[in-house]
PDB file of N, H, CA, C and O in Angstrom:
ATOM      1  N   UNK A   1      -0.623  10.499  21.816  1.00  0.00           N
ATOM      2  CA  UNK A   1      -1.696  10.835  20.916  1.00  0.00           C
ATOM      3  C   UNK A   1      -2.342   9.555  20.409  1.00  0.00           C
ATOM      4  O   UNK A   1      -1.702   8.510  20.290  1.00  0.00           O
ATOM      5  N   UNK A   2      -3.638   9.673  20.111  1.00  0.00           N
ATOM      6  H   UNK A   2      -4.158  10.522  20.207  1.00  0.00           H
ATOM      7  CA  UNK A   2      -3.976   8.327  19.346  1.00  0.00           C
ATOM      8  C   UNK A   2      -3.925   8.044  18.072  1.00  0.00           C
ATOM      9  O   UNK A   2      -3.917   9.026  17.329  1.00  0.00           O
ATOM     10  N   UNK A   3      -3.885   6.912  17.537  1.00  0.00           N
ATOM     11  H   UNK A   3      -3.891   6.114  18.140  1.00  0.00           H
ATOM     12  CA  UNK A   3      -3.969   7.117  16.033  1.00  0.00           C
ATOM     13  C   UNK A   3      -4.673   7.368  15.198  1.00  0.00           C
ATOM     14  O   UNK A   3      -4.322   6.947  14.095  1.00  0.00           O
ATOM     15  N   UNK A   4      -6.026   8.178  15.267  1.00  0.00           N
ATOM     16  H   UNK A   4      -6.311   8.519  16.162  1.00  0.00           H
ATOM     17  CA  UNK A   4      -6.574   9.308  14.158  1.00  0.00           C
ATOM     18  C   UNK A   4      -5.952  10.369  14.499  1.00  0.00           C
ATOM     19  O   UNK A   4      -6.002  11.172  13.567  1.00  0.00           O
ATOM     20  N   UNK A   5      -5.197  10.907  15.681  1.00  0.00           N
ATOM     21  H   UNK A   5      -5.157  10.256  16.439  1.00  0.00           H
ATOM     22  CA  UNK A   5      -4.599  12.137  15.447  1.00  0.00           C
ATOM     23  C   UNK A   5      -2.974  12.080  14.752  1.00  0.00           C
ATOM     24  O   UNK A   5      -2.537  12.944  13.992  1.00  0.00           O
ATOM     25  N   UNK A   6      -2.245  10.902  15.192  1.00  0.00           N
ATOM     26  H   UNK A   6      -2.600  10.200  15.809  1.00  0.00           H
ATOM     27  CA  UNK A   6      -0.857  10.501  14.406  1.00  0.00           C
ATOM     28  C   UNK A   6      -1.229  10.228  12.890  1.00  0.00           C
ATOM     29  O   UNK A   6      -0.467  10.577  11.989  1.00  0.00           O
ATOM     30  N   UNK A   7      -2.495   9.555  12.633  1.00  0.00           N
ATOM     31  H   UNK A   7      -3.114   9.271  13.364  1.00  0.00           H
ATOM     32  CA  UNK A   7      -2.718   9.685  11.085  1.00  0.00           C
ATOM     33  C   UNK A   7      -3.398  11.195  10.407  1.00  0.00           C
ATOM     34  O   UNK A   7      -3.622  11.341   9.205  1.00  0.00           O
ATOM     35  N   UNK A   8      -3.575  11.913  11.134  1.00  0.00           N
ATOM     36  H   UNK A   8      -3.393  11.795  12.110  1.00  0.00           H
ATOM     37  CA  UNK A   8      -4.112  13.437  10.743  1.00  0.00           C
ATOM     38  C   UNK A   8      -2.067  13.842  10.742  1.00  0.00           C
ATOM     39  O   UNK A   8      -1.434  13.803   9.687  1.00  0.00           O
ATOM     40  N   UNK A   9      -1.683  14.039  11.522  1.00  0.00           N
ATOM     41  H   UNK A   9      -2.197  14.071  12.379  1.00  0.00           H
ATOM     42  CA  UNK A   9      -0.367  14.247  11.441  1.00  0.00           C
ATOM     43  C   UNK A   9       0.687  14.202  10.860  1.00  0.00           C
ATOM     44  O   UNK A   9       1.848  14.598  10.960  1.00  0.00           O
ATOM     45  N   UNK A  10      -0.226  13.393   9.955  1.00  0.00           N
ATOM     46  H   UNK A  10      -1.170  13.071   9.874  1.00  0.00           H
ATOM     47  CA  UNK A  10       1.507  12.682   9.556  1.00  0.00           C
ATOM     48  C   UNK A  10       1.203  12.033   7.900  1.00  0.00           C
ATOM     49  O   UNK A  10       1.986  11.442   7.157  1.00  0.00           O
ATOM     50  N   UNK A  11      -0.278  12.417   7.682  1.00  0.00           N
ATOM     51  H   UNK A  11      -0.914  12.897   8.286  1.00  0.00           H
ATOM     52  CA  UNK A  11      -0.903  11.993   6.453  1.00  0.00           C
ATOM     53  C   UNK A  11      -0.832  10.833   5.946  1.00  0.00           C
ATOM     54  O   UNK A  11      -0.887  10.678   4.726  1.00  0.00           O
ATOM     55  N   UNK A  12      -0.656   9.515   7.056  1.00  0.00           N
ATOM     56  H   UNK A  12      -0.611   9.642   8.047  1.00  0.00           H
ATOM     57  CA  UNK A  12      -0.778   7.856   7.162  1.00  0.00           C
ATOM     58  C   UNK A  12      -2.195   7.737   7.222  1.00  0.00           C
ATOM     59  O   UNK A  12      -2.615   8.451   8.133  1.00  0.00           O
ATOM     60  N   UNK A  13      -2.889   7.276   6.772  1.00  0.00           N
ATOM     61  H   UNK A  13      -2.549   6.695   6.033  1.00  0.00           H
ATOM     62  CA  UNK A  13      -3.792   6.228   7.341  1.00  0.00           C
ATOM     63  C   UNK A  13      -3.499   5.620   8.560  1.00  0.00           C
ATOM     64  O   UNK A  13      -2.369   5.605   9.046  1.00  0.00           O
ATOM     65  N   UNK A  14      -4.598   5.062   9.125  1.00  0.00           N
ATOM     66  H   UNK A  14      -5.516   5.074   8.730  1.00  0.00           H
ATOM     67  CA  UNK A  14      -4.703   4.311  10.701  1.00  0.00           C
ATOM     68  C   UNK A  14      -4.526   3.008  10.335  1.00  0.00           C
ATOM     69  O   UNK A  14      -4.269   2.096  11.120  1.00  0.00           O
ATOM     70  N   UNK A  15      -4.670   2.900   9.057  1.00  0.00           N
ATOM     71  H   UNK A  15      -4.879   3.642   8.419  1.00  0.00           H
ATOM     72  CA  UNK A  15      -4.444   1.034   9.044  1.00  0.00           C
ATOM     73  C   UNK A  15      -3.166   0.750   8.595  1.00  0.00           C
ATOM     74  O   UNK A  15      -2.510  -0.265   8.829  1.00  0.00           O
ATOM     75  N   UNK A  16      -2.750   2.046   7.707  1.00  0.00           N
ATOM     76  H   UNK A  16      -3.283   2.871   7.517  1.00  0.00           H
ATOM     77  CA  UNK A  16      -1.192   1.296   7.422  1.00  0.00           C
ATOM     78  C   UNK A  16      -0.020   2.068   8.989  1.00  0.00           C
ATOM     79  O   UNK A  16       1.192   1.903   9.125  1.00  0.00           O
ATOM     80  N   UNK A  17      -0.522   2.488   9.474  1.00  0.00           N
ATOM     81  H   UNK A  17      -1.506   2.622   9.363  1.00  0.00           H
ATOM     82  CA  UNK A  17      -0.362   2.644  11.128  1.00  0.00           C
ATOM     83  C   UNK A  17      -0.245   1.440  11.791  1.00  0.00           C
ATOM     84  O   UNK A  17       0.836   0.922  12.069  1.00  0.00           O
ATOM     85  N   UNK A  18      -1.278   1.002  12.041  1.00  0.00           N
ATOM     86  H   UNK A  18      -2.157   1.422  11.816  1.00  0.00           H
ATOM     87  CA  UNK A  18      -1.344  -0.394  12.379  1.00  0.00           C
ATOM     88  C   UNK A  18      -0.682  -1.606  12.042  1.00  0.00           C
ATOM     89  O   UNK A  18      -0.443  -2.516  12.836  1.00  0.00           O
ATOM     90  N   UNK A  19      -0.316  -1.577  10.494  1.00  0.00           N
ATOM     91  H   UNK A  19      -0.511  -0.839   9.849  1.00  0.00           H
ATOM     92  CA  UNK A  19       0.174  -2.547   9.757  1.00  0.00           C
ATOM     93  C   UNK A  19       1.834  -1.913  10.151  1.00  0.00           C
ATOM     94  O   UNK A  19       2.552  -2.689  10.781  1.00  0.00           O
ATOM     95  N   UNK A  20       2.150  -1.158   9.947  1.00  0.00           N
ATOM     96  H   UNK A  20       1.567  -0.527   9.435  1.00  0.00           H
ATOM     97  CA  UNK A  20       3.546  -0.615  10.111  1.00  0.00           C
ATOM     98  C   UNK A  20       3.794  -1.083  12.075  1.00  0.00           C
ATOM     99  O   UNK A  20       4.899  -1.293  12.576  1.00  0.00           O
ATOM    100  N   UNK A  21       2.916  -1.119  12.572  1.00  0.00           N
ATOM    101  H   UNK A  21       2.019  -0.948  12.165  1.00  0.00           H
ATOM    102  CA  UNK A  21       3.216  -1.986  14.109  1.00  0.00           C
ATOM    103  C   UNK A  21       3.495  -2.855  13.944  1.00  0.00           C
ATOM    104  O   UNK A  21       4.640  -3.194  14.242  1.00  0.00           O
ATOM    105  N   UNK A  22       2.459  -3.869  13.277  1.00  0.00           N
ATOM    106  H   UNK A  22       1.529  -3.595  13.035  1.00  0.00           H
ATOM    107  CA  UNK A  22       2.486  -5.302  13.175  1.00  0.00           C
ATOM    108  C   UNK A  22       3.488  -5.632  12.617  1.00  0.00           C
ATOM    109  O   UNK A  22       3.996  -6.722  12.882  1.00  0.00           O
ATOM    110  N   UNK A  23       4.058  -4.753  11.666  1.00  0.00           N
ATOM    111  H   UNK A  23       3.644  -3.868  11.451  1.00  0.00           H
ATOM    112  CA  UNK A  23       5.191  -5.669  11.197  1.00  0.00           C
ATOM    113  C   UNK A  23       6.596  -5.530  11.837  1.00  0.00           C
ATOM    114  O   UNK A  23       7.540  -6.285  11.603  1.00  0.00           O
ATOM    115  N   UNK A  24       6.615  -4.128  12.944  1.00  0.00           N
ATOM    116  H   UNK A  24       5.848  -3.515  13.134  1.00  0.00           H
ATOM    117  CA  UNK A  24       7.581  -3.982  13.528  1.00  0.00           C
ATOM    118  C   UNK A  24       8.379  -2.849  12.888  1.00  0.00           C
ATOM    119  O   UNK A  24       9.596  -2.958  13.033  1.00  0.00           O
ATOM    120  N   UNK A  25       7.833  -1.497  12.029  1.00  0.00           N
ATOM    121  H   UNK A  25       6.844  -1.408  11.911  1.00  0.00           H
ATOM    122  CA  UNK A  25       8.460  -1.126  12.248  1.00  0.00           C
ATOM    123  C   UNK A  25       8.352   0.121  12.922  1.00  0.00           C
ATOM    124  O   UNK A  25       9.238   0.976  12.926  1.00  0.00           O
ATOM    125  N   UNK A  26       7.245   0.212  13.494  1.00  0.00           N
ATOM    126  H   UNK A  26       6.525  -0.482  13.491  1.00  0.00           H
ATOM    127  CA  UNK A  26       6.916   1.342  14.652  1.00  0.00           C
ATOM    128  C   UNK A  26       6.460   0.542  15.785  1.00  0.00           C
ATOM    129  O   UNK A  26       5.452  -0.163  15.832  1.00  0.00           O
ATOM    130  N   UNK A  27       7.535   0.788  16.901  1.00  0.00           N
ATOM    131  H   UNK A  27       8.355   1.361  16.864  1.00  0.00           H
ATOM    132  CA  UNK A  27       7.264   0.012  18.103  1.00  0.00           C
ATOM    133  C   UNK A  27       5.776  -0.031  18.993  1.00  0.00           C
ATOM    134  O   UNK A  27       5.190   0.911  19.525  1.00  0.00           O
ATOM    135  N   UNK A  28       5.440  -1.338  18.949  1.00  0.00           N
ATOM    136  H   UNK A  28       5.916  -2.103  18.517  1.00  0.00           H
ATOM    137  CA  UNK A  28       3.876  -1.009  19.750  1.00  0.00           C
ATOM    138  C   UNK A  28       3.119   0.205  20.713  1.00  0.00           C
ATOM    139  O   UNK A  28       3.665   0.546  21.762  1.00  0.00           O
ATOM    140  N   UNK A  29       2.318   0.590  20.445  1.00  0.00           N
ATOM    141  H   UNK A  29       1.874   0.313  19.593  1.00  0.00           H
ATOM    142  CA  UNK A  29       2.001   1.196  21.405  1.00  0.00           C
ATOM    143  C   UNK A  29       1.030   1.264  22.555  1.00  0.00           C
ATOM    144  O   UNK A  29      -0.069   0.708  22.560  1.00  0.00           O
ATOM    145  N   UNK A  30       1.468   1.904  23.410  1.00  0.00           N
ATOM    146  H   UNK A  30       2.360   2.356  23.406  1.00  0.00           H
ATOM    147  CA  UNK A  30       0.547   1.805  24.963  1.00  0.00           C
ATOM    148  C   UNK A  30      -0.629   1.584  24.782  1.00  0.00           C
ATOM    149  O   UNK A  30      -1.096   2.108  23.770  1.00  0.00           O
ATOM    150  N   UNK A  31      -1.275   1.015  25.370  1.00  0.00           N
ATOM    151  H   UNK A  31      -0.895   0.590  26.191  1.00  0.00           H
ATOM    152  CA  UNK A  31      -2.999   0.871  25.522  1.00  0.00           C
ATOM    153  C   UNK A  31      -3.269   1.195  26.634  1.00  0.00           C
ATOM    154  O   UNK A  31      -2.768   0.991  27.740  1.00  0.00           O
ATOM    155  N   UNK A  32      -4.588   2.022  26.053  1.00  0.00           N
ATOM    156  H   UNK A  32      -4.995   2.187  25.155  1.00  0.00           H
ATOM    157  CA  UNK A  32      -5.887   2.778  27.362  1.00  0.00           C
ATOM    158  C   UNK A  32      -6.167   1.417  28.365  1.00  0.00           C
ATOM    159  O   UNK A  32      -5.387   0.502  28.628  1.00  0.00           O
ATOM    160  N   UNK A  33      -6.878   1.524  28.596  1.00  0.00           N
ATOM    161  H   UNK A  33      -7.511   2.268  28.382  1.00  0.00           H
ATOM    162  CA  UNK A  33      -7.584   0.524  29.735  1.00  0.00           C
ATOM    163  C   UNK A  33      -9.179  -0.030  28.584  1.00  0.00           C
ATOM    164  O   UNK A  33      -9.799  -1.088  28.473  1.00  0.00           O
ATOM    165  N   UNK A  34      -9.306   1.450  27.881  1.00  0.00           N
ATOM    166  H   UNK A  34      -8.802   2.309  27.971  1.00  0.00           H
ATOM    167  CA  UNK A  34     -10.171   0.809  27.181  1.00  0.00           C
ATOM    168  C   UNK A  34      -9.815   0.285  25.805  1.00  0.00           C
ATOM    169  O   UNK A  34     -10.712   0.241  24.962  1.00  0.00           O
ATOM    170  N   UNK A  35      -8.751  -0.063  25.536  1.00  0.00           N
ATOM    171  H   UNK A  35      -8.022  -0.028  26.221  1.00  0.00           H
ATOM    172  CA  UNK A  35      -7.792  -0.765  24.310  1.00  0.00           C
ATOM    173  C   UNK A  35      -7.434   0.125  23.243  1.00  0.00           C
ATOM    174  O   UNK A  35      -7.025  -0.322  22.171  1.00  0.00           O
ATOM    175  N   UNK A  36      -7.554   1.310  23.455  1.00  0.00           N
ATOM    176  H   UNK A  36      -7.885   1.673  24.326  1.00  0.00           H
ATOM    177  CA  UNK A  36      -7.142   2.520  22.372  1.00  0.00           C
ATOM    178  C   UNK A  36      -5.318   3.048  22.312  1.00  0.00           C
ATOM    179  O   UNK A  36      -4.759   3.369  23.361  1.00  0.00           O
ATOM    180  N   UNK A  37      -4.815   3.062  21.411  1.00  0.00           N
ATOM    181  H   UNK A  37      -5.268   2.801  20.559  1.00  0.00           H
ATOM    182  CA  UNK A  37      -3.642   2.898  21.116  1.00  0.00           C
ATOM    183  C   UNK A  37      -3.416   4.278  21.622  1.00  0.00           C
ATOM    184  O   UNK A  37      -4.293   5.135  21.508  1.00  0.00           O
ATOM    185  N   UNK A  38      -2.299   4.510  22.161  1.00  0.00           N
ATOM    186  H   UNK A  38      -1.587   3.813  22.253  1.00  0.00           H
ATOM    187  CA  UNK A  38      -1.568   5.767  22.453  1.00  0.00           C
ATOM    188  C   UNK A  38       0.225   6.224  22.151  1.00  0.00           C
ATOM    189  O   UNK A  38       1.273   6.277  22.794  1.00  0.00           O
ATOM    190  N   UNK A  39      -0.203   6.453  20.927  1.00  0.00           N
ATOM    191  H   UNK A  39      -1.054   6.410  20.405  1.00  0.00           H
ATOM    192  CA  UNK A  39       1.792   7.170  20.504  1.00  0.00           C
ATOM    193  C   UNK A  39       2.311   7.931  20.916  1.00  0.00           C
ATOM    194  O   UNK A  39       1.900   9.002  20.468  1.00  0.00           O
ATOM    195  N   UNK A  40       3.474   8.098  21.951  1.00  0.00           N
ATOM    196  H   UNK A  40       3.808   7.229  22.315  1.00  0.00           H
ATOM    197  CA  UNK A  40       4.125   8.515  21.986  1.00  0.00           C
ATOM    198  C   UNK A  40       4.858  10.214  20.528  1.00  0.00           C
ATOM    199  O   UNK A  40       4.900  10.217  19.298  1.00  0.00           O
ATOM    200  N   UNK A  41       5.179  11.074  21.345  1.00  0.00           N
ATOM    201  H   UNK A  41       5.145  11.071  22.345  1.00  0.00           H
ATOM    202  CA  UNK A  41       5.054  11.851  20.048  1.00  0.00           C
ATOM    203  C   UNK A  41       6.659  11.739  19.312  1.00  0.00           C
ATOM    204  O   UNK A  41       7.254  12.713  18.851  1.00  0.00           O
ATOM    205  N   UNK A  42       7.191  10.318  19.323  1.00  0.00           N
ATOM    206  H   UNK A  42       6.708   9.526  19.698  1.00  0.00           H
ATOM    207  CA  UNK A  42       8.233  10.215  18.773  1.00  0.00           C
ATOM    208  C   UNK A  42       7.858   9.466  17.482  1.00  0.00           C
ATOM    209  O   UNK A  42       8.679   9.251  16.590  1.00  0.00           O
ATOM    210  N   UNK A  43       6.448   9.045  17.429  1.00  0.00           N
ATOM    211  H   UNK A  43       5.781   9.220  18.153  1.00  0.00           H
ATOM    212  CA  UNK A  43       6.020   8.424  16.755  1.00  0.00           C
ATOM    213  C   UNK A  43       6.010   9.014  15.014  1.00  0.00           C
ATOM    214  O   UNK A  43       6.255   8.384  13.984  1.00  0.00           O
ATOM    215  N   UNK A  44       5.719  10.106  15.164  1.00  0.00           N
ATOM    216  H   UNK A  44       5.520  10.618  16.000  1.00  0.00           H
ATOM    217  CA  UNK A  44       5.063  10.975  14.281  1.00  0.00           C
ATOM    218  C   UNK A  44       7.146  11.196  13.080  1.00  0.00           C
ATOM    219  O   UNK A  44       7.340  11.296  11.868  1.00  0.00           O
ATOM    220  N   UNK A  45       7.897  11.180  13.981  1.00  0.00           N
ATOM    221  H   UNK A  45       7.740  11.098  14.965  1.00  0.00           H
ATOM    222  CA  UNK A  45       8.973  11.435  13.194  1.00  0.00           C
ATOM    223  C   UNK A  45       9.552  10.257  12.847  1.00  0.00           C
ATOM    224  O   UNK A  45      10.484  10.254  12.043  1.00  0.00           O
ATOM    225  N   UNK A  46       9.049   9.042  13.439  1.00  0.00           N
ATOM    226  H   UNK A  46       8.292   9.045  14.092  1.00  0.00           H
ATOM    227  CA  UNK A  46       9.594   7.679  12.545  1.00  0.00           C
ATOM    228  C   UNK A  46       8.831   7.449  11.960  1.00  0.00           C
ATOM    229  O   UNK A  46       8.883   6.268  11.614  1.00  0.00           O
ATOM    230  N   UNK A  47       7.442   8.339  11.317  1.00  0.00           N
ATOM    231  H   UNK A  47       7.400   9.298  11.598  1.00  0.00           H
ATOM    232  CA  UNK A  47       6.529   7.857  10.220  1.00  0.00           C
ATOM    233  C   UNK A  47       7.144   8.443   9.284  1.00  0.00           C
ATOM    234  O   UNK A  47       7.146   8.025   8.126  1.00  0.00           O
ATOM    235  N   UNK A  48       7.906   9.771   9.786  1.00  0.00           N
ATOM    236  H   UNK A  48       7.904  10.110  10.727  1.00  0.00           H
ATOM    237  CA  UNK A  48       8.233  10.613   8.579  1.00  0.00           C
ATOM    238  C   UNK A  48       9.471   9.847   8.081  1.00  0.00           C
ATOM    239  O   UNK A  48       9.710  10.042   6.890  1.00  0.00           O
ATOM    240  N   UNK A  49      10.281   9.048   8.704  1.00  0.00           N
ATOM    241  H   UNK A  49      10.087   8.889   9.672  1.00  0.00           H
ATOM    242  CA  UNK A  49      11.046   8.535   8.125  1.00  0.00           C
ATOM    243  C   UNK A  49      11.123   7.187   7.439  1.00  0.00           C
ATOM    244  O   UNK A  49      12.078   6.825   6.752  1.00  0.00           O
ATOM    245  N   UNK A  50       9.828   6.343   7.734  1.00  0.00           N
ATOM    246  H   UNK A  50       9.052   6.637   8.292  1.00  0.00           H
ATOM    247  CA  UNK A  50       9.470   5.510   6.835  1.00  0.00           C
ATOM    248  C   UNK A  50       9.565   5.820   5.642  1.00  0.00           C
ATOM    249  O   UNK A  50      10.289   5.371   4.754  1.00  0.00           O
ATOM    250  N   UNK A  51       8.387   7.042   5.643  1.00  0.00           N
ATOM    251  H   UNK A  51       7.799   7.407   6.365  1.00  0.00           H
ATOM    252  CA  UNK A  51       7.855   7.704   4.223  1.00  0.00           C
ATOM    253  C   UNK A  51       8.710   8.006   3.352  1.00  0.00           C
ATOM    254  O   UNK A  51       8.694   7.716   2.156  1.00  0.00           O
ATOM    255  N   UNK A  52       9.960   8.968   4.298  1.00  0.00           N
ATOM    256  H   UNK A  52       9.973   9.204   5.270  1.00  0.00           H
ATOM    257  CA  UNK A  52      10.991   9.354   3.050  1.00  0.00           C
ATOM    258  C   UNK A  52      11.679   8.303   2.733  1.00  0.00           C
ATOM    259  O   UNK A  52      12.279   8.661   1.720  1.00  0.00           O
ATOM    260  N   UNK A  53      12.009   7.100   2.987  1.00  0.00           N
ATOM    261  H   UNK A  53      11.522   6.809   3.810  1.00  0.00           H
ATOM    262  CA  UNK A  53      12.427   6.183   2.954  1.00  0.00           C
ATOM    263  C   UNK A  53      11.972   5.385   1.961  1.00  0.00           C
ATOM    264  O   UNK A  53      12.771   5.055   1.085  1.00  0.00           O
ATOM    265  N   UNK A  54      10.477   4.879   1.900  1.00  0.00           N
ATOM    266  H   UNK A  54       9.827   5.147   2.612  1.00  0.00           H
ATOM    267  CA  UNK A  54       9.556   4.217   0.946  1.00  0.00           C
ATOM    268  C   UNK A  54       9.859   5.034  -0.091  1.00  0.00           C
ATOM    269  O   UNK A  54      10.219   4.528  -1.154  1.00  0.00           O
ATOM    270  N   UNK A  55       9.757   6.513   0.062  1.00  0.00           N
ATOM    271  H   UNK A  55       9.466   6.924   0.925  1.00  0.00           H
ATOM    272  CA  UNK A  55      10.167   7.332  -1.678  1.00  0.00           C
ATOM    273  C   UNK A  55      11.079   7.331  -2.091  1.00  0.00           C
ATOM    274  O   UNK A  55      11.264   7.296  -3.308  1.00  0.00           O
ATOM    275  N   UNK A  56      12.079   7.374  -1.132  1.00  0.00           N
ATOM    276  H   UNK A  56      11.928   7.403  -0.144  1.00  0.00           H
ATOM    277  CA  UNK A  56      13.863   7.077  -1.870  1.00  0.00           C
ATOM    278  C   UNK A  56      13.804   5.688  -2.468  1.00  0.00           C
ATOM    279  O   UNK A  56      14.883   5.420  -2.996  1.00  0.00           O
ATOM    280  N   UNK A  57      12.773   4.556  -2.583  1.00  0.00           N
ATOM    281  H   UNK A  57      11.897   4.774  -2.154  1.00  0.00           H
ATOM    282  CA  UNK A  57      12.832   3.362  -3.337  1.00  0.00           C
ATOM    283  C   UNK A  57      12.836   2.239  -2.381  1.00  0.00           C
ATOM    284  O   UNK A  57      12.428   1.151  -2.787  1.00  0.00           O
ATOM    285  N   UNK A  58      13.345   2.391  -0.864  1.00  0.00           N
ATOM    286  H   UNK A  58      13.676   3.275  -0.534  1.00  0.00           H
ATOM    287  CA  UNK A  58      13.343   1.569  -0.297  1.00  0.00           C
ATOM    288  C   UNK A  58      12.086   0.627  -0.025  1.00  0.00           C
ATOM    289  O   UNK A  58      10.933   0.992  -0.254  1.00  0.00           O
ATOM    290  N   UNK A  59      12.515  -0.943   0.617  1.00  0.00           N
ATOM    291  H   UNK A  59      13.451  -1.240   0.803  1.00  0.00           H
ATOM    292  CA  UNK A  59      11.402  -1.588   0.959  1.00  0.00           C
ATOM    293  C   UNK A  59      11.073  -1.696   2.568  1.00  0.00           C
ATOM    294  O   UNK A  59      11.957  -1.559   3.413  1.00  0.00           O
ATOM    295  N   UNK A  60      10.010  -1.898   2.818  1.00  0.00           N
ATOM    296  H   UNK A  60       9.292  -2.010   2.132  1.00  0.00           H
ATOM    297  CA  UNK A  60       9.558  -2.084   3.840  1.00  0.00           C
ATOM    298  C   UNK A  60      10.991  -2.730   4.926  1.00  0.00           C
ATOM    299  O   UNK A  60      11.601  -2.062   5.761  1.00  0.00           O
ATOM    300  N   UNK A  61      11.235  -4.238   4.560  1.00  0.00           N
ATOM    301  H   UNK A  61      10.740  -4.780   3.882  1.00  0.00           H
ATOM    302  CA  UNK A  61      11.967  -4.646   5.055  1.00  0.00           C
ATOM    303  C   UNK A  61      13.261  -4.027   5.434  1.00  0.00           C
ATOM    304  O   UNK A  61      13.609  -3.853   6.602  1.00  0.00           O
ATOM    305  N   UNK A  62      13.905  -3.727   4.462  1.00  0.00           N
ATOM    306  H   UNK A  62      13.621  -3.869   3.514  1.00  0.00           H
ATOM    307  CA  UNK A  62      15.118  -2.386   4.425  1.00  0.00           C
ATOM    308  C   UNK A  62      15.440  -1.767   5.379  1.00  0.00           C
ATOM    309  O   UNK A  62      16.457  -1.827   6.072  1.00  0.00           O
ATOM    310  N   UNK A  63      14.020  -0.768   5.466  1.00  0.00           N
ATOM    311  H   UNK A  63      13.195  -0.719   4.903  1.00  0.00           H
ATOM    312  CA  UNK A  63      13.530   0.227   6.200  1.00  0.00           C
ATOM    313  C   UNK A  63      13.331  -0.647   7.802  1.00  0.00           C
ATOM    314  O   UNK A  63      14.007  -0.198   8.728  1.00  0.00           O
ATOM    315  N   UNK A  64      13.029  -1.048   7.898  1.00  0.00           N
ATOM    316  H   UNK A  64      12.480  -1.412   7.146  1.00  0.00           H
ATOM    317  CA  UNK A  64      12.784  -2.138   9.369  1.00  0.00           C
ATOM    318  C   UNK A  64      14.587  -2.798   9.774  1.00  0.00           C
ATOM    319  O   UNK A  64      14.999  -2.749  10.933  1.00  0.00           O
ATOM    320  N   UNK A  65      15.368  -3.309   8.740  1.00  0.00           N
ATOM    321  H   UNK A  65      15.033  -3.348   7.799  1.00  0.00           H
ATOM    322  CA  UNK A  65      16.555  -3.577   9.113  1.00  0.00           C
ATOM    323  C   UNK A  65      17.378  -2.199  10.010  1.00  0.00           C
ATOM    324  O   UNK A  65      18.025  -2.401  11.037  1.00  0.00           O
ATOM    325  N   UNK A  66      17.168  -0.623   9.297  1.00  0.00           N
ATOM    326  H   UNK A  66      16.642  -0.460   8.462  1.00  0.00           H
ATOM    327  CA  UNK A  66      17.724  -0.136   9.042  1.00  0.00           C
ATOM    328  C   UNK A  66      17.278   0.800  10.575  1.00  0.00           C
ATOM    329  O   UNK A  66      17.988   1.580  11.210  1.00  0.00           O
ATOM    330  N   UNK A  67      15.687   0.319  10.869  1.00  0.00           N
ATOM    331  H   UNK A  67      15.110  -0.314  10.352  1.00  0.00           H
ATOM    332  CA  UNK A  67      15.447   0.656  12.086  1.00  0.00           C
ATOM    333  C   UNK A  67      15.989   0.238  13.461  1.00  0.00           C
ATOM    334  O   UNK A  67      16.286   0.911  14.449  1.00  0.00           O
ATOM    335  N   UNK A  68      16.036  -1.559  13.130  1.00  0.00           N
ATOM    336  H   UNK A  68      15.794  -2.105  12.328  1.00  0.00           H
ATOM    337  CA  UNK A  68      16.825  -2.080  14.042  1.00  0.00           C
ATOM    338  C   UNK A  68      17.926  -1.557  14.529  1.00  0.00           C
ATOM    339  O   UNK A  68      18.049  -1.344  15.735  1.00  0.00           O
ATOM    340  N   UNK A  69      18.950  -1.261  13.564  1.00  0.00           N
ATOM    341  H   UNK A  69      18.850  -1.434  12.585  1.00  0.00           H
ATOM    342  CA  UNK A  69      20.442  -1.027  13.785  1.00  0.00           C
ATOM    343  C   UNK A  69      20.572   0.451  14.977  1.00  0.00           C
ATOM    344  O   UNK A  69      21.376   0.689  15.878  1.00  0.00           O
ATOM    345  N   UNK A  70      19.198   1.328  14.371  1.00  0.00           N
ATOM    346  H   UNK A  70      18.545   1.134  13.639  1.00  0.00           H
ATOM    347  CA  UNK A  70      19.227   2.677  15.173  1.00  0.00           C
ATOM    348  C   UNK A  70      19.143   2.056  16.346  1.00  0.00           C
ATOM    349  O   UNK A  70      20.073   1.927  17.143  1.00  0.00           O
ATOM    350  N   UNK A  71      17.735   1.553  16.513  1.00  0.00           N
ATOM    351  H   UNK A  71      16.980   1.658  15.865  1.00  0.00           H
ATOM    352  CA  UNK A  71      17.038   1.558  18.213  1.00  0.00           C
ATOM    353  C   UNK A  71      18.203   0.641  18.809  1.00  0.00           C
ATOM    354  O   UNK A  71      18.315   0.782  20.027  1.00  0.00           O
ATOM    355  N   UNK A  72      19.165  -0.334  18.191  1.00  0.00           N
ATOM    356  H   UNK A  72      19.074  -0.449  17.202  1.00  0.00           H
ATOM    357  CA  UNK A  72      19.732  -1.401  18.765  1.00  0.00           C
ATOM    358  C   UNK A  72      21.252  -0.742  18.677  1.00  0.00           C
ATOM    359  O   UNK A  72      22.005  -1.213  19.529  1.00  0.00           O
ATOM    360  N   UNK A  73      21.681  -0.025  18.056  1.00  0.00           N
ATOM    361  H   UNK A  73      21.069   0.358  17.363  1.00  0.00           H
ATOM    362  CA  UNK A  73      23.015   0.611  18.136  1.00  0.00           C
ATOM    363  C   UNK A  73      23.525  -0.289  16.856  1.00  0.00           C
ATOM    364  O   UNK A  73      24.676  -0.169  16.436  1.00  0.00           O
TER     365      UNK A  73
END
């Protein structure tokens, strides 16, 4: 999906979409040929778990350590 439909989805914005790439904690995503981002629809449930995450108090960073450990075992 692209990201106005992952940000319709998931009630993110496209820029803190973007910013949540850049900083690593949603793994990059595919590009068109014509440079348009394409998520994967696994995407949409590690936004949701940012989010609940950011509301339980956590920080960004935290939340990115805490990602590592998943994707990395």
């Amino acid at each position: 999906m692209k990201i106005g439909q992952l940000a319709e989805r998931t009630g993110v914005s496209a820029k803190a979409i973007r910013y949540y790439e850049q900083i690593g904690v949603l793994p990059p995503a595919r590009r068109e040929p014509n440079g348009y981002r394409v998520y994967e629809s696994g995407a949409t449930d590690r936004i949701g778990f940012i989010q609940d995450a950011q509301s339980a108090g956590m920080s960004l960073l935290e939340i990115q350590m805490i990602l590592d450990l998943r994707d990395h075992g």
